[in-house]
C-alpha positions, 0 to 999 in steps of 0.5 A: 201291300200286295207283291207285284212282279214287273206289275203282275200281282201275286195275289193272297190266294195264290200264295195260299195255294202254295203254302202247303208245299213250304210247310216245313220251312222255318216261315212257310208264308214267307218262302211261299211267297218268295217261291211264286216271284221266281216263278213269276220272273222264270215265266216272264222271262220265258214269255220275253224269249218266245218259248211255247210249251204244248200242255192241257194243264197251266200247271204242266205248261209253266213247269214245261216253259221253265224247264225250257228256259234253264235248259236253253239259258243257263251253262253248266261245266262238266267236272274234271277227272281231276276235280273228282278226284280232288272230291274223293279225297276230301270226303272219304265217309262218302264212300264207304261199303257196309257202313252200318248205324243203329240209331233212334230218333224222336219224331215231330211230325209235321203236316200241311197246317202243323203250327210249325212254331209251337212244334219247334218249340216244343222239339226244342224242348224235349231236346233239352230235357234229352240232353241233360237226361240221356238216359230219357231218351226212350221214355220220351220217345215213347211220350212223344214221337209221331214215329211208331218207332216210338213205342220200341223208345225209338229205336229205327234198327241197324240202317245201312246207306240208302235206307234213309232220306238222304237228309237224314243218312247225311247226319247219322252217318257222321255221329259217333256211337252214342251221340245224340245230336245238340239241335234238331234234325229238319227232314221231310218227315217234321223234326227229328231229336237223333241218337246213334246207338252204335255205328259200324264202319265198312270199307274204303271204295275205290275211286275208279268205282265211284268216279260217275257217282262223283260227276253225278253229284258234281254236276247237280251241284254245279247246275243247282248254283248255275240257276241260282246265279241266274235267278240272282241276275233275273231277280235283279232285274226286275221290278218287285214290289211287296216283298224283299227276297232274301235269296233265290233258294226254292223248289225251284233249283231242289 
């Protein structure tokens, strides 16, 4: 059955188009698809509204139109002082100086047709034969990481914040020395079996020098669940036929 959106056909060969830009998510045709009906509902909803968008490229004209219509239809509040605070004290590790981490990795690289099943298993895998043989550990990275990082058993050095795609940072930085993490670690870069060697901790910043980091990241939260609250309301409704969307998370609201 082809998916339609308010009787627009989202037809094979656009979601072949936009199956290179999923190919690390857990069913990259499945979240392709779903990508392309909220892309659907935004435009069509932008078009139901009258926004126009001045741009040569279809492309950058629908990437124009739904930045439009967030700005102009979806609320965001501002957090509080006291919000911020409230969040400072509930995630201190966030806001350390000079935290220091030595840790390796075992890389499963993927790339835009990367049988993401077979390479999943096979990091699980690996992962199993690490856990029950930590001593392993750089034998197997020499053996199979897609990292160079492999040919010193994986070893990545000493990291400090900021060194690190945040997904990766947000997970070594809470291991304990000589962890490894039970399940993998999915980055942009494939999946990642994760050591830390040893960790240093740094010091406690003041609050008053990380208030506007705080609201920074308050903010994108917020407006992140903003526009998937709208989406939700969007989705609801319109008539869509061909494919059941399991929730509105996408590129879309990244």
């Amino acid at each position: 059955m082809s998916i339609t959106v308010n009787g627009i056909e989202i037809t094979d060969q656009d979601v072949e188009r936009e199956l290179p830009f999923h190919a690390a998510a857990e069913a990259p045709l499945r979240s392709a698809a779903q990508a392309l009906v909220l892309r659907h509902v935004l435009l069509q909803e932008a078009e139901r509204l009258g926004l126009t968008a001045a741009a040569a490229d279809a492309g950058e004209r629908a990437e124009a139109l739904i930045e439009q219509l967030i700005a102009q239809e979806v609320r965001v509040p501002e957090p509080t002082e006291a919000e911020c605070r409230t969040y400072y004290a509930n995630h201190p590790e966030r806001f350390r100086s000079g935290d220091l981490v030595e840790a390796s990795h075992i890389l499963f690289q993927i790339n835009e047709g990367s049988p993401l099943a077979l390479i999943r298993a096979k990091a699980n895998e690996v992962l199993q034969e690490v856990l029950a043989q930590p001593e392993r550990f750089g034998e197997l990275a020499r053996r199979y990481s897609n990292c160079p990082s492999g040919a010193a058993g994986g070893n990545l050095g000493q990291l400090s914040r900021g060194q690190s795609v945040p997904e990766f940072e947000a997970v070594v930085f809470r291991m304990r020395s000589g962890e490894i993490r039970s399940r993998l670690l999915e980055t942009r870069f494939g999946l990642h079996i994760v050591k830390v060697e040893r960790r240093i901790d740094g010091v406690q910043l003041p609050f008053e020098a990380v208030r506007e980091c705080i609201a920074g990241y308050m903010s994108e939260a917020a407006r992140r669940r903003a526009i998937h609250q709208y989406l939700q309301i969007l989705v609801g409704q319109a008539v869509i036929h061909g494919i059941e969307l399991t929730g509105a998370e996408t590129p879309l609201v990244q």
